[in-house]
C-alpha positions in Angstrom: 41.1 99.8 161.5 44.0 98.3 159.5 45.3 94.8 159.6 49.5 94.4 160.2 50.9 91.4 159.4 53.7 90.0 161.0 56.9 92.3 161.5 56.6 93.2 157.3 54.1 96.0 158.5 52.1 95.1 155.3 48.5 96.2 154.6 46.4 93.4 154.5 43.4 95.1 153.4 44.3 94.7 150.1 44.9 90.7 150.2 41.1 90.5 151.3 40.0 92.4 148.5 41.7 90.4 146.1 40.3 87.0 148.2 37.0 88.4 147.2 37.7 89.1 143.9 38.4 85.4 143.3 35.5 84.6 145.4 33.1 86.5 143.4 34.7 85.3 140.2 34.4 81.7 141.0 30.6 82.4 142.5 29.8 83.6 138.8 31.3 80.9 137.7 29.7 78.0 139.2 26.7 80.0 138.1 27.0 79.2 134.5 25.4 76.7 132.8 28.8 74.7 131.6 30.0 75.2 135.8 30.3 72.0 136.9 31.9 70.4 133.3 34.3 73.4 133.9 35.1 72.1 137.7 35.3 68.4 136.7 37.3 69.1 133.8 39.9 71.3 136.2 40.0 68.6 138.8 40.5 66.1 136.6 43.5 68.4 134.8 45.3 69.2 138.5 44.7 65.3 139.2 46.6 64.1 136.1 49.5 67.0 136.8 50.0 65.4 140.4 50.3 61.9 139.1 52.6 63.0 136.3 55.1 65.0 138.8 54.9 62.3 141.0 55.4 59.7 138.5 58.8 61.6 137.2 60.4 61.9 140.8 
C-alpha cells in the first residue's frame, strides 16, 4: 500500500528509502574506528556555526 501525503498526492515511499539510506550510512559510520572523533568533531563544528550566526544578528 502506498503512502499520500497531504493534498500534493506525493509518493512517500521513496522519502523512507532515502531515511534509510542515511540511517545505514551513519550506522557504518559510527562503526569506524575514528566514529566518535568524527561525531565530536561535527558537533563541535555545528556548535561554533550557531554561535557565530547568532553572534552576527
Amino acid at each position: 500500500m502506498q503512502r499520500v501525503s497531504g493534498g500534493l498526492g506525493q509518493n512517500q515511499e521513496d522519502g523512507y528509502e532515502d531515511d534509510r539510506c542515511v540511517l545505514s550510512c551513519l550506522n557504518k559510520l559510527m562503526h569506524n574506528k575514528y566514529g566518535d572523533i568524527i561525531l565530536l568533531c561535527s558537533v563541535t563544528v555545528a556548535f561554533g556555526m550557531l554561535l557565530a550566526v547568532s553572534a552576527s544578528g
